[in-house]
HTML snippet that shows the backbone in 3Dmol.js (N, CA, C, O; Angstrom):
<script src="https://3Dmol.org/build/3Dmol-min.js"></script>
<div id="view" style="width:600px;height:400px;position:relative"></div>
<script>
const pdb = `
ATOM      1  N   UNK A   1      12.051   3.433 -17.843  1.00  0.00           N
ATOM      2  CA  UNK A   1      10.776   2.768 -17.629  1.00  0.00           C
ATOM      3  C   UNK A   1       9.805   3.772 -16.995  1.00  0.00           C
ATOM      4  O   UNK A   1      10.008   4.414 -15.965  1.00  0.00           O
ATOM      5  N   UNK A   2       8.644   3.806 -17.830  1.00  0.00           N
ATOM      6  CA  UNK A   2       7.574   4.402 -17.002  1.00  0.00           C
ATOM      7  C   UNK A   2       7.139   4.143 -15.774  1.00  0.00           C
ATOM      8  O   UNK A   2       7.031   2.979 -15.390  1.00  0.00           O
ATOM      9  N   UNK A   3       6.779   5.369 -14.860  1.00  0.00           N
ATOM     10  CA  UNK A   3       6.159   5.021 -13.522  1.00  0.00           C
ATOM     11  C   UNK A   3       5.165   3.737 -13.272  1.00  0.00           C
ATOM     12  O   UNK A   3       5.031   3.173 -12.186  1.00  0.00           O
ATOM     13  N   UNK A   4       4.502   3.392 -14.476  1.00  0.00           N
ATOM     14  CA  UNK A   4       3.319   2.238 -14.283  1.00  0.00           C
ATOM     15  C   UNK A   4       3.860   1.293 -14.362  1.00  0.00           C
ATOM     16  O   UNK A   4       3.776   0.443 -13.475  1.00  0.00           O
ATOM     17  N   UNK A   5       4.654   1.119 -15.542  1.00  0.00           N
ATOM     18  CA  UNK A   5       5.306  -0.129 -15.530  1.00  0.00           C
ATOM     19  C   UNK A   5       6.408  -0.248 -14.095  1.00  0.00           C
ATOM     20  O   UNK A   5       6.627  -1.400 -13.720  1.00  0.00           O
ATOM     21  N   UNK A   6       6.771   0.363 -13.674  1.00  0.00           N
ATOM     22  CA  UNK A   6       7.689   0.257 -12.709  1.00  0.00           C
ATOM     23  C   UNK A   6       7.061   0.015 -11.257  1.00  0.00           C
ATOM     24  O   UNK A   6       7.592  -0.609 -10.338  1.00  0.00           O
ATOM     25  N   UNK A   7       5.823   0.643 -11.253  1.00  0.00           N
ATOM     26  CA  UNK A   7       4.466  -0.139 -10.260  1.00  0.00           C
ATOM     27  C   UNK A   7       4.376  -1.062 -10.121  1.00  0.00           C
ATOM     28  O   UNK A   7       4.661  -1.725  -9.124  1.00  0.00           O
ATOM     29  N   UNK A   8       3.735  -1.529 -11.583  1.00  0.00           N
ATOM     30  CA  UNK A   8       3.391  -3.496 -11.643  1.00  0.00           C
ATOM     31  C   UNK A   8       4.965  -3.970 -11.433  1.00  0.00           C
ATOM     32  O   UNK A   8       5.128  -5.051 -10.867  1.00  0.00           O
ATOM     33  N   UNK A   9       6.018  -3.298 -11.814  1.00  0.00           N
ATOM     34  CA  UNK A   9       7.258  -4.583 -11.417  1.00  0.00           C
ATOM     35  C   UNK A   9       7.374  -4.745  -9.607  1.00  0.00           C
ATOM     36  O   UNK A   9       7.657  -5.730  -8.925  1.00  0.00           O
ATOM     37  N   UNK A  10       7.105  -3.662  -9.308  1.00  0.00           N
ATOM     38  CA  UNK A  10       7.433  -3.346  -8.092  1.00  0.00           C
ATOM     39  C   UNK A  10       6.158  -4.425  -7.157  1.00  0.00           C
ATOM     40  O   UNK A  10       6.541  -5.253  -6.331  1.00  0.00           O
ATOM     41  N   UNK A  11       4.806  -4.231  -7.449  1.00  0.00           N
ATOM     42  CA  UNK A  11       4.317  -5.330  -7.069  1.00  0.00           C
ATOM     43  C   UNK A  11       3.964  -6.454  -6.878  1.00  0.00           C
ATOM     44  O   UNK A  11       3.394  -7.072  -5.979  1.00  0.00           O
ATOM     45  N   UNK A  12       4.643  -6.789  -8.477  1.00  0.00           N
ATOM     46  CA  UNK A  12       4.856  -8.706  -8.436  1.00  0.00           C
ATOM     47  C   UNK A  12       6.374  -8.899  -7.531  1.00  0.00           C
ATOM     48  O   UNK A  12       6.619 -10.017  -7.078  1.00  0.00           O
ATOM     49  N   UNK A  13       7.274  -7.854  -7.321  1.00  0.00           N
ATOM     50  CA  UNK A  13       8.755  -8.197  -6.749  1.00  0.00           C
ATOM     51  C   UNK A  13       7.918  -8.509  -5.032  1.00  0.00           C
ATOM     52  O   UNK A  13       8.130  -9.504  -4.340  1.00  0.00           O
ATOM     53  N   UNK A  14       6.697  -7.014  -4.572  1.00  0.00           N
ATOM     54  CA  UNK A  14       6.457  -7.320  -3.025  1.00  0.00           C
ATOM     55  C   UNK A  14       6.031  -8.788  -3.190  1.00  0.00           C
ATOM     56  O   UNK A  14       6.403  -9.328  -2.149  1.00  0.00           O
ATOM     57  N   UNK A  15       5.484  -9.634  -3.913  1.00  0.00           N
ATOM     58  CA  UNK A  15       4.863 -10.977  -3.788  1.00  0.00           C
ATOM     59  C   UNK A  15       6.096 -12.094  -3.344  1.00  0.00           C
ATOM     60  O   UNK A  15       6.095 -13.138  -2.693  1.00  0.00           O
ATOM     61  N   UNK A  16       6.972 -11.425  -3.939  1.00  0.00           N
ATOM     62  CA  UNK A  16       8.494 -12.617  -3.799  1.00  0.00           C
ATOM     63  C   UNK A  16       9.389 -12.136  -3.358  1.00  0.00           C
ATOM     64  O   UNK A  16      10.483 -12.476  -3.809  1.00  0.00           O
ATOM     65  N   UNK A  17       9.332 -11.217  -2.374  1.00  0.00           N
ATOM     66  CA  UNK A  17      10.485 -11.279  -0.828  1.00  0.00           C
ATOM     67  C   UNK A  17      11.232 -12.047  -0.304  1.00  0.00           C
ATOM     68  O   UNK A  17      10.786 -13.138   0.052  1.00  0.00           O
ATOM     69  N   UNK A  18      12.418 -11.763  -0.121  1.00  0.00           N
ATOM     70  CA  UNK A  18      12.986 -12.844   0.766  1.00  0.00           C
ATOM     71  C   UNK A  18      12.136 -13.742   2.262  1.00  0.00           C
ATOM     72  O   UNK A  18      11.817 -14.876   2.620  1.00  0.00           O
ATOM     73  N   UNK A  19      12.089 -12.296   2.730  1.00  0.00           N
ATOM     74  CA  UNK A  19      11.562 -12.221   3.941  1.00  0.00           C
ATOM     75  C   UNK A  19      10.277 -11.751   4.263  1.00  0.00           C
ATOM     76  O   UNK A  19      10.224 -10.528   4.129  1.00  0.00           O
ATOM     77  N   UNK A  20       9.173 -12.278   4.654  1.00  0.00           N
ATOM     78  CA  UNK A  20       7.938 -11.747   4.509  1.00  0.00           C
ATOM     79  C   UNK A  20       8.088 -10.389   5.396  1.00  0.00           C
ATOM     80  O   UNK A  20       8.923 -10.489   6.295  1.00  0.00           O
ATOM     81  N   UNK A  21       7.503  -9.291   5.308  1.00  0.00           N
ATOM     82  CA  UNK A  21       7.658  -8.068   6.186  1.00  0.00           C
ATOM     83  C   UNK A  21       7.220  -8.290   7.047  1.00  0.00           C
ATOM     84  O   UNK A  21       6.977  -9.476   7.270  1.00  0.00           O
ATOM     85  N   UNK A  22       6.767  -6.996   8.302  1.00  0.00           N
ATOM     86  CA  UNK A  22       5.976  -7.322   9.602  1.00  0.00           C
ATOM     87  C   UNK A  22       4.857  -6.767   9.363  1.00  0.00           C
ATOM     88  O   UNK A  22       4.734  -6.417   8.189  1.00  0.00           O
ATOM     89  N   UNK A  23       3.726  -6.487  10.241  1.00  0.00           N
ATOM     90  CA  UNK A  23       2.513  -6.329   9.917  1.00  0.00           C
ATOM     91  C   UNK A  23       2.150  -4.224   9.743  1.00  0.00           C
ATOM     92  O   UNK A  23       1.229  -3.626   9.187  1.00  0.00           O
ATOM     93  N   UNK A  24       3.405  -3.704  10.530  1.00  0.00           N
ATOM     94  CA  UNK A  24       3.117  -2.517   9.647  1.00  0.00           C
ATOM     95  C   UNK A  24       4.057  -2.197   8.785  1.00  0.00           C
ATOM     96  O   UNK A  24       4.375  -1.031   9.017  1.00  0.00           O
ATOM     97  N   UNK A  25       4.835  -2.747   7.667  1.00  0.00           N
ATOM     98  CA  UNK A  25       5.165  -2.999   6.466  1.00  0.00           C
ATOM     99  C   UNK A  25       4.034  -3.710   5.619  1.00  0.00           C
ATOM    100  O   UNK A  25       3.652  -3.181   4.576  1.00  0.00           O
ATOM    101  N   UNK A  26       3.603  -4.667   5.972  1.00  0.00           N
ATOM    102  CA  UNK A  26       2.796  -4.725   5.242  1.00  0.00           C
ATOM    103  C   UNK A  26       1.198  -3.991   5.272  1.00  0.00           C
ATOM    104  O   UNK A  26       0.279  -4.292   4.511  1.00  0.00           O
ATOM    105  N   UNK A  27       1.156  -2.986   6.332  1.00  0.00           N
ATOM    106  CA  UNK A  27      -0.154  -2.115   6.075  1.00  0.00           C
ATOM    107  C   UNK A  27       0.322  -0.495   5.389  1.00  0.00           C
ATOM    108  O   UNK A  27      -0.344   0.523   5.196  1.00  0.00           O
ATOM    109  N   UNK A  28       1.654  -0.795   5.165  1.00  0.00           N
ATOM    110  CA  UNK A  28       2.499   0.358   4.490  1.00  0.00           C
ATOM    111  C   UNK A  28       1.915  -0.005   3.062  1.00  0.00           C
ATOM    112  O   UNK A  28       0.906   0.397   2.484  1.00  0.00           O
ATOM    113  N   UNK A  29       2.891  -0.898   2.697  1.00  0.00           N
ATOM    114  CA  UNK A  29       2.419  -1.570   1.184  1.00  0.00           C
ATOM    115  C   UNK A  29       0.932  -1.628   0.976  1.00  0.00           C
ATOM    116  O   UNK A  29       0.750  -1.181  -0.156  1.00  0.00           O
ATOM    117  N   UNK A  30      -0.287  -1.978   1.542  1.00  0.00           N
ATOM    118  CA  UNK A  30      -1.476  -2.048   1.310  1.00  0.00           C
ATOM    119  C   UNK A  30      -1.811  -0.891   0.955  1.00  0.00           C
ATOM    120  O   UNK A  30      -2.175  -0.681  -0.202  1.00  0.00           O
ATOM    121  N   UNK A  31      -1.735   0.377   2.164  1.00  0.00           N
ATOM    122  CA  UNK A  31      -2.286   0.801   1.903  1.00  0.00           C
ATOM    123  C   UNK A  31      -1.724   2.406   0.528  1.00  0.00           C
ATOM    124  O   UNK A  31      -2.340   3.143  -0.242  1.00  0.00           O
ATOM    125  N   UNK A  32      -0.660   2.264   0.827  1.00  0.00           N
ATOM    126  CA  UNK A  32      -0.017   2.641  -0.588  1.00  0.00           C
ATOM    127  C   UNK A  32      -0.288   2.130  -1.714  1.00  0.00           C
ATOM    128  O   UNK A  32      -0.322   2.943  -2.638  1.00  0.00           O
ATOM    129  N   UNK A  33      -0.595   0.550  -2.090  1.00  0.00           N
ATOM    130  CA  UNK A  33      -1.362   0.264  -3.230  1.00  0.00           C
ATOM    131  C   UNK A  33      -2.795   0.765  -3.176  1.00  0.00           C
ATOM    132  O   UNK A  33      -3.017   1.420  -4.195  1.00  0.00           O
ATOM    133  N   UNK A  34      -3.657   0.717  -2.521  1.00  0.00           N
ATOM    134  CA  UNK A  34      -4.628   1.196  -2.805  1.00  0.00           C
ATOM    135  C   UNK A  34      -4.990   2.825  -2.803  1.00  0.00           C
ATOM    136  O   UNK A  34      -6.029   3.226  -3.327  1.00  0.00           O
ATOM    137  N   UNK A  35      -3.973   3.790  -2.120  1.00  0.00           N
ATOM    138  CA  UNK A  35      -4.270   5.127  -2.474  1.00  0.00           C
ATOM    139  C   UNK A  35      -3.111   5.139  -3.980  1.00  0.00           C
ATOM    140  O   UNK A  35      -2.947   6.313  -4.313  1.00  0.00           O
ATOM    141  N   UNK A  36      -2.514   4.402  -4.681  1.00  0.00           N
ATOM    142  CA  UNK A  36      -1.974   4.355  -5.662  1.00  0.00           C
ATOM    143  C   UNK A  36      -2.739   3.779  -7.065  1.00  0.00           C
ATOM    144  O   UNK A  36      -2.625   3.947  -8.279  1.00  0.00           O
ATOM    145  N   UNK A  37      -3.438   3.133  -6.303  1.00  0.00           N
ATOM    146  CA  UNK A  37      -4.902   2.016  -7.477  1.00  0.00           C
ATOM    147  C   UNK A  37      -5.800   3.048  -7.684  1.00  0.00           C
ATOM    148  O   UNK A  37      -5.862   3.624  -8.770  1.00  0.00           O
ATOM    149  N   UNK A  38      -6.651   3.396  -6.538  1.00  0.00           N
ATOM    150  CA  UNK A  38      -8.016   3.788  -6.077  1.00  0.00           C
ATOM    151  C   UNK A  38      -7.941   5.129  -5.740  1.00  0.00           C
ATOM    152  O   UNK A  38      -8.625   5.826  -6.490  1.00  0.00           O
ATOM    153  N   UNK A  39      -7.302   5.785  -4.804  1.00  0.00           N
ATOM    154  CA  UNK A  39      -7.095   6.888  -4.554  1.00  0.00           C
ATOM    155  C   UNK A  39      -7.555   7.143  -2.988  1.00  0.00           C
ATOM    156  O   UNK A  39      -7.562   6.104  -2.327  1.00  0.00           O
ATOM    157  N   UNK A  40      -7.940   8.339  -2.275  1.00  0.00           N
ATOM    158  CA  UNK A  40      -8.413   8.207  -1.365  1.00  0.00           C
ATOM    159  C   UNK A  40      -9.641   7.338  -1.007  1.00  0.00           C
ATOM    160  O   UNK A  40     -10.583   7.083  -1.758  1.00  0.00           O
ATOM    161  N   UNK A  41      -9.446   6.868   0.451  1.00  0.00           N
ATOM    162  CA  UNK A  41      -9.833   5.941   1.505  1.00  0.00           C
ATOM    163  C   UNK A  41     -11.769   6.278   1.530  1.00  0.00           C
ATOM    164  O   UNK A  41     -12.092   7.349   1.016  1.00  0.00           O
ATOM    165  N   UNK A  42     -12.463   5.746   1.873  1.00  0.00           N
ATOM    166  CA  UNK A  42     -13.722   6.601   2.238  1.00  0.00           C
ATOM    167  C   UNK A  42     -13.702   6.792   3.448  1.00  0.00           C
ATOM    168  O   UNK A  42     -13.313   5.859   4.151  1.00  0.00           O
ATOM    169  N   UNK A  43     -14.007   7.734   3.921  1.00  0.00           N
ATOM    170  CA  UNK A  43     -14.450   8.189   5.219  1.00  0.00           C
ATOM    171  C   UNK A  43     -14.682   7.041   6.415  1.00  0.00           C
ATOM    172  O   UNK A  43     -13.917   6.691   7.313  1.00  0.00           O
ATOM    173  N   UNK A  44     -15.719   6.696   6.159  1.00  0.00           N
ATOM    174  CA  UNK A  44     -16.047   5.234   6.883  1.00  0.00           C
ATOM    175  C   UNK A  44     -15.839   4.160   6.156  1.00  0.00           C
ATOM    176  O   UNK A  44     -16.148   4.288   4.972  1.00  0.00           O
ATOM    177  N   UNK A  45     -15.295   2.849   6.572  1.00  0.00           N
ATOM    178  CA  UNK A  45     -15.155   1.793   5.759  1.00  0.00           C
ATOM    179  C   UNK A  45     -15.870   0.931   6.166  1.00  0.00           C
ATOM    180  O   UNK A  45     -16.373   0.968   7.289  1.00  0.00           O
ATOM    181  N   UNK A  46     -16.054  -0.046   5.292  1.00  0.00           N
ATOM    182  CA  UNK A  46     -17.004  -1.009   5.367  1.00  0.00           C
ATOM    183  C   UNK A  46     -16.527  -2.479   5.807  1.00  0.00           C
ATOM    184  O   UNK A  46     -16.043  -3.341   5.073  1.00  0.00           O
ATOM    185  N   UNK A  47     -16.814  -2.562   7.350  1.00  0.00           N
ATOM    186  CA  UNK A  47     -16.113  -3.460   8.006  1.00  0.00           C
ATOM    187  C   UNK A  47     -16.743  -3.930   8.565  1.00  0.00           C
ATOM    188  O   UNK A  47     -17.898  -3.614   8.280  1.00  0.00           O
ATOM    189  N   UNK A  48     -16.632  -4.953   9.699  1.00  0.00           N
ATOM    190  CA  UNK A  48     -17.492  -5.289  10.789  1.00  0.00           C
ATOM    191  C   UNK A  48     -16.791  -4.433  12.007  1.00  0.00           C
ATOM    192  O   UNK A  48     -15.811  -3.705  12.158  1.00  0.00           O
ATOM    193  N   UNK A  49     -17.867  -4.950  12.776  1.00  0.00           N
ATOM    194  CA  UNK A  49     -17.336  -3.939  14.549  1.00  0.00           C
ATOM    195  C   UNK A  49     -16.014  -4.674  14.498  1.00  0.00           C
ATOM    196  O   UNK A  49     -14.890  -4.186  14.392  1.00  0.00           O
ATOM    197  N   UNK A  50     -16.429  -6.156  14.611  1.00  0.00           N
ATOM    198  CA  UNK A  50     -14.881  -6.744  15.577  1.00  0.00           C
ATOM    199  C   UNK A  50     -13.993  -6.974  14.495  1.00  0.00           C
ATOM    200  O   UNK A  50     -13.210  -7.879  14.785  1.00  0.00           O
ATOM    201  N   UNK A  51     -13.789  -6.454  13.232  1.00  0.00           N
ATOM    202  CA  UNK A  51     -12.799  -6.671  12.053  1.00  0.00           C
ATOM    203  C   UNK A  51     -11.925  -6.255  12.206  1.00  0.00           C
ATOM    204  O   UNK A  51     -11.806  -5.383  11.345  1.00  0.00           O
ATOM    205  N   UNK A  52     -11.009  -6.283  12.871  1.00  0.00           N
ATOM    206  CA  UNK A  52      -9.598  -5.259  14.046  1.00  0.00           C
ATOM    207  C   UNK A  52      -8.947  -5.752  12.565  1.00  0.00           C
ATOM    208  O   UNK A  52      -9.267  -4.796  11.859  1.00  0.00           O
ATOM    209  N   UNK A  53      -8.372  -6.494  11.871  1.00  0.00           N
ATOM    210  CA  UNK A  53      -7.540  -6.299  10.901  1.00  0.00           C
ATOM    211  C   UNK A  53      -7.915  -5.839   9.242  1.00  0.00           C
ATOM    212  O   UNK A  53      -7.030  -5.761   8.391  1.00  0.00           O
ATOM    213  N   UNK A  54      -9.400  -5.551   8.948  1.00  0.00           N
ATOM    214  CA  UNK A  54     -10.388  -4.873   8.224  1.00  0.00           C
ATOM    215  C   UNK A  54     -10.063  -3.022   8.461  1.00  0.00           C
ATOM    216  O   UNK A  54     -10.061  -2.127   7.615  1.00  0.00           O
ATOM    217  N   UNK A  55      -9.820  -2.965   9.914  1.00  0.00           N
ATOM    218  CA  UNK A  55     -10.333  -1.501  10.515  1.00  0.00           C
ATOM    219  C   UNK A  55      -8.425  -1.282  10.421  1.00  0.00           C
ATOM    220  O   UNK A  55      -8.078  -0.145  10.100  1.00  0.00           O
ATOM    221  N   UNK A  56      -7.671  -1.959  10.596  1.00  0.00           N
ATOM    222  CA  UNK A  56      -6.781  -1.149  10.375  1.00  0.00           C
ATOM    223  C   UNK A  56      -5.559  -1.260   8.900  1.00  0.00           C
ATOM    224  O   UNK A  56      -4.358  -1.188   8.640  1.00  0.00           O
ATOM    225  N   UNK A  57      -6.709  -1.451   8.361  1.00  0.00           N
ATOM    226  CA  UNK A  57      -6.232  -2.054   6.737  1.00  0.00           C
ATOM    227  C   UNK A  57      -6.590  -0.232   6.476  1.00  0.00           C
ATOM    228  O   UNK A  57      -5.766   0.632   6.177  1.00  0.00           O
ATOM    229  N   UNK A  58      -7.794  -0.093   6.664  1.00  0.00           N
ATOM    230  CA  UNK A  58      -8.529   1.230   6.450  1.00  0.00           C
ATOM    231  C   UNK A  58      -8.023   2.636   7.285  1.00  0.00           C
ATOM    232  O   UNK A  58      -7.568   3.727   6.939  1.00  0.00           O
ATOM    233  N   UNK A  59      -8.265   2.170   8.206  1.00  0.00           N
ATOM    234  CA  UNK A  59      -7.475   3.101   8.838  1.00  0.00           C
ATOM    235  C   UNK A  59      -5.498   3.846   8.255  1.00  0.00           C
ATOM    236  O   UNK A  59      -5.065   4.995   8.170  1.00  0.00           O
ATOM    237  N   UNK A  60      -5.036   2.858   8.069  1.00  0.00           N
ATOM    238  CA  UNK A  60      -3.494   3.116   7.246  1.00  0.00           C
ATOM    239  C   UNK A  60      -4.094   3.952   6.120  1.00  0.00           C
ATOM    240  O   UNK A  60      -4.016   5.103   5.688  1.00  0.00           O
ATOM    241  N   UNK A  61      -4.925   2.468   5.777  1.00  0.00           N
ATOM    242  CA  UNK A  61      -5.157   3.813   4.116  1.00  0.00           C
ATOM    243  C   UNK A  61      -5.941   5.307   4.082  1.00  0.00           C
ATOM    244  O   UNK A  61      -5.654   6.139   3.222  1.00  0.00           O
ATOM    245  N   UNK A  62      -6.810   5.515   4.958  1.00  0.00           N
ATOM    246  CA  UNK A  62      -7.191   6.945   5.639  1.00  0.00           C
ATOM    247  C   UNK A  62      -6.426   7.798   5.912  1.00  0.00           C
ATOM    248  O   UNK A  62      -6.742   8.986   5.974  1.00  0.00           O
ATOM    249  N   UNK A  63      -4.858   7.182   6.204  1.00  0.00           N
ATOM    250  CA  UNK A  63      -4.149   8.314   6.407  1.00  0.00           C
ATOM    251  C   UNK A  63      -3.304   8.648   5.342  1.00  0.00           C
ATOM    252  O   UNK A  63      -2.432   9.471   5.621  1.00  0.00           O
ATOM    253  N   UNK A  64      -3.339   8.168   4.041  1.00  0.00           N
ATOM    254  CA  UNK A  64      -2.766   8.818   2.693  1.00  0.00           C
ATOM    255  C   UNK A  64      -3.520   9.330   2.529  1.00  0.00           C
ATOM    256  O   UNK A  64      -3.295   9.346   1.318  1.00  0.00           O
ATOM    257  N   UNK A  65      -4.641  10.044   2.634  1.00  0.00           N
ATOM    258  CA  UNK A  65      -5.775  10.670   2.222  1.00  0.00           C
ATOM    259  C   UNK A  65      -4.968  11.981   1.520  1.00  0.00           C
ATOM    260  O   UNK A  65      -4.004  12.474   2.105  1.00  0.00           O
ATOM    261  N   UNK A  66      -5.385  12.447   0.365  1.00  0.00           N
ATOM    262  CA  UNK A  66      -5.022  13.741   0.077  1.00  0.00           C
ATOM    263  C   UNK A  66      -3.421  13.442  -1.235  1.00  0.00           C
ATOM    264  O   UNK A  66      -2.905  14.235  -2.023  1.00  0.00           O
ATOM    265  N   UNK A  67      -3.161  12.286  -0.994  1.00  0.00           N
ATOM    266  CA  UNK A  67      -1.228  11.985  -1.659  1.00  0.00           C
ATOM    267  C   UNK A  67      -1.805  11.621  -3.209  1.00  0.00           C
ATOM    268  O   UNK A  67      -2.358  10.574  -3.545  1.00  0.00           O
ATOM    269  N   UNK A  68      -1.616  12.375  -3.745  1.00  0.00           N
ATOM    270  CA  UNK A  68      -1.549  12.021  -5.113  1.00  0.00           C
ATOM    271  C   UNK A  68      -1.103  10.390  -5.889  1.00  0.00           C
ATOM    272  O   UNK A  68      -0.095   9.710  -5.698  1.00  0.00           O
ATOM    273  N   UNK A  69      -2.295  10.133  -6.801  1.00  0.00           N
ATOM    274  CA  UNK A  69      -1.923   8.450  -6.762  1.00  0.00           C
ATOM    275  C   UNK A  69      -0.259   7.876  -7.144  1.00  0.00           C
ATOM    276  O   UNK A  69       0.353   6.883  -6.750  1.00  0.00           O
ATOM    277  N   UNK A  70       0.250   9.362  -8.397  1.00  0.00           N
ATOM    278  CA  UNK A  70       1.877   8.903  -9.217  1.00  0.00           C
ATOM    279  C   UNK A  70       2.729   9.189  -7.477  1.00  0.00           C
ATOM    280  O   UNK A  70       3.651   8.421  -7.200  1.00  0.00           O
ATOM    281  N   UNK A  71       2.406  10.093  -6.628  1.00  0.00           N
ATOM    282  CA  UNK A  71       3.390   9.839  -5.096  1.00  0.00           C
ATOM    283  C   UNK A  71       3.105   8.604  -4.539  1.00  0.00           C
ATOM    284  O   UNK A  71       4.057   7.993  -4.054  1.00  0.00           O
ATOM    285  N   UNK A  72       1.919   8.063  -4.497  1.00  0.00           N
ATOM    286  CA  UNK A  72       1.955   6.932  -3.861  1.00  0.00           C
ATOM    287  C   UNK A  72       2.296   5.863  -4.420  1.00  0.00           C
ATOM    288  O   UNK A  72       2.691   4.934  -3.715  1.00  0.00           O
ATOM    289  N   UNK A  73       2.220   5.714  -5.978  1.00  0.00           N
ATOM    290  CA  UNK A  73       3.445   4.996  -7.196  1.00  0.00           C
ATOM    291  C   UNK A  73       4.560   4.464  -6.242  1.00  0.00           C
ATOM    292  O   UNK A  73       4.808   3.434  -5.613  1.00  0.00           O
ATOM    293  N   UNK A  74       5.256   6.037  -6.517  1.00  0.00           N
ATOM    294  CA  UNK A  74       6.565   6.228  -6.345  1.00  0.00           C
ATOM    295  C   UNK A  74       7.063   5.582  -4.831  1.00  0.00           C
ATOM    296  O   UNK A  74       8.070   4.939  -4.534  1.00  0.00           O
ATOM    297  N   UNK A  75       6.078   5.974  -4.139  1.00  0.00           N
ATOM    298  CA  UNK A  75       6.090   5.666  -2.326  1.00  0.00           C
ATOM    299  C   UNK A  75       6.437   3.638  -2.353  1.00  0.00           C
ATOM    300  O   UNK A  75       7.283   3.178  -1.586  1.00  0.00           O
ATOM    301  N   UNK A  76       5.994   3.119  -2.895  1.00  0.00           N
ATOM    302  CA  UNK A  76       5.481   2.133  -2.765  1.00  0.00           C
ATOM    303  C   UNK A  76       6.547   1.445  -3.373  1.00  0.00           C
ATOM    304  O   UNK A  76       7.081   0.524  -2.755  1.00  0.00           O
ATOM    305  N   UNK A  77       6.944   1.771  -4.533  1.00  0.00           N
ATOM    306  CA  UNK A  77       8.094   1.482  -5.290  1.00  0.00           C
ATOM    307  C   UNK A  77       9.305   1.497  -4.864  1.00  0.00           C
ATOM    308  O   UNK A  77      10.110   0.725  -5.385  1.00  0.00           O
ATOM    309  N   UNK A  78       9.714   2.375  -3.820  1.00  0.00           N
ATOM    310  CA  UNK A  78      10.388   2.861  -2.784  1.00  0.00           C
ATOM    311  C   UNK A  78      10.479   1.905  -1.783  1.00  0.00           C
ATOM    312  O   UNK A  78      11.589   1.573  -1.366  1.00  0.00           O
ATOM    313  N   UNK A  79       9.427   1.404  -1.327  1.00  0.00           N
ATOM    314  CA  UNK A  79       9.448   0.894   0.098  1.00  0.00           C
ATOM    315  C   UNK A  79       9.626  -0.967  -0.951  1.00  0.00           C
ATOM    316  O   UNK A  79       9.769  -2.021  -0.332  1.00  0.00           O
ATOM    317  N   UNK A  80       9.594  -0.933  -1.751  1.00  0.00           N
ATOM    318  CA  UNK A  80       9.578  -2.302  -2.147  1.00  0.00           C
ATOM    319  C   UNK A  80      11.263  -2.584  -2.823  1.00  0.00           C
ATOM    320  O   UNK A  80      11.759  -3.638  -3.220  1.00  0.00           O
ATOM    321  N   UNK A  81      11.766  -1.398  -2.766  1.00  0.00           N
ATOM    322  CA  UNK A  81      13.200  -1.746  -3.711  1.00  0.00           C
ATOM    323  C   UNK A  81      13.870  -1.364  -1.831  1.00  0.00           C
ATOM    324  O   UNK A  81      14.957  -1.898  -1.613  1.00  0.00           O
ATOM    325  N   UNK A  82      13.315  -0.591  -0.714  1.00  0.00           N
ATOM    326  CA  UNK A  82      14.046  -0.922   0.390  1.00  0.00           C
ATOM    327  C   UNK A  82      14.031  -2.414   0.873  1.00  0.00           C
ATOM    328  O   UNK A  82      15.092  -2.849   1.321  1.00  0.00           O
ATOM    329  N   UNK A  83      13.370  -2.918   0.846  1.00  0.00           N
ATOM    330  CA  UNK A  83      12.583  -4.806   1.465  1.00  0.00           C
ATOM    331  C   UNK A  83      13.583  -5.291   0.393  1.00  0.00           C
ATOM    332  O   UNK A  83      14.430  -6.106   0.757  1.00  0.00           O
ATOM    333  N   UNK A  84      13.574  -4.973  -0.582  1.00  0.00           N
ATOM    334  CA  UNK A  84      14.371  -6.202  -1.381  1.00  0.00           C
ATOM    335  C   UNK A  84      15.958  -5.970  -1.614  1.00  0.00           C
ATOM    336  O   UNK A  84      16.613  -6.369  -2.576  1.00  0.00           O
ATOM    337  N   UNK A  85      16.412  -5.234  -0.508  1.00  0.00           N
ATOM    338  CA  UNK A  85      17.818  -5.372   0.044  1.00  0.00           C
ATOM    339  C   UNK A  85      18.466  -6.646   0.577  1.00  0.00           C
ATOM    340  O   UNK A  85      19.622  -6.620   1.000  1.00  0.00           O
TER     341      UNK A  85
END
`;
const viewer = $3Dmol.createViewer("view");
viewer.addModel(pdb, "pdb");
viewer.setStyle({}, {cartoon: {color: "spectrum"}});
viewer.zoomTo();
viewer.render();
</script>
């Protein structure tokens, strides 16, 4: 199976977990899908001041900055076949 297809399986499987993750598992997964979708983060994001869970949605994803989107594929795919142990 191709890397893409093995993406989309991998992200309809994060939807149906046993166990929902904790909140930095799930800013793992976020933000690995989106430097895997989109690519790098922008610089500043577009949040409010007091958006504390906006700012660190962005912030996670700021720090893949630079990871190639097929590593962050793979990253993500990874962390979703560990959870579904």
């Amino acid at each position: 199976m191709e890397l893409a297809a093995q993406f989309e399986a991998a992200v309809m499987q994060s939807k149906i977990l046993d166990k929902k993750p904790d909140n930095d598992i799930l800013l793992q997964l976020y933000s690995l899908y989106k430097q895997a979708t989109i690519g790098d983060a922008p610089d500043k994001g577009d949040y409010a001041m007091f958006d504390f869970v906006a700012k660190a949605k962005h912030d996670a994803w700021l720090k893949l900055k630079g990871i190639a989107n097929d590593t962050a594929k793979q990253q993500y795919i990874d962390l979703v076949h560990q959870l579904s142990k």
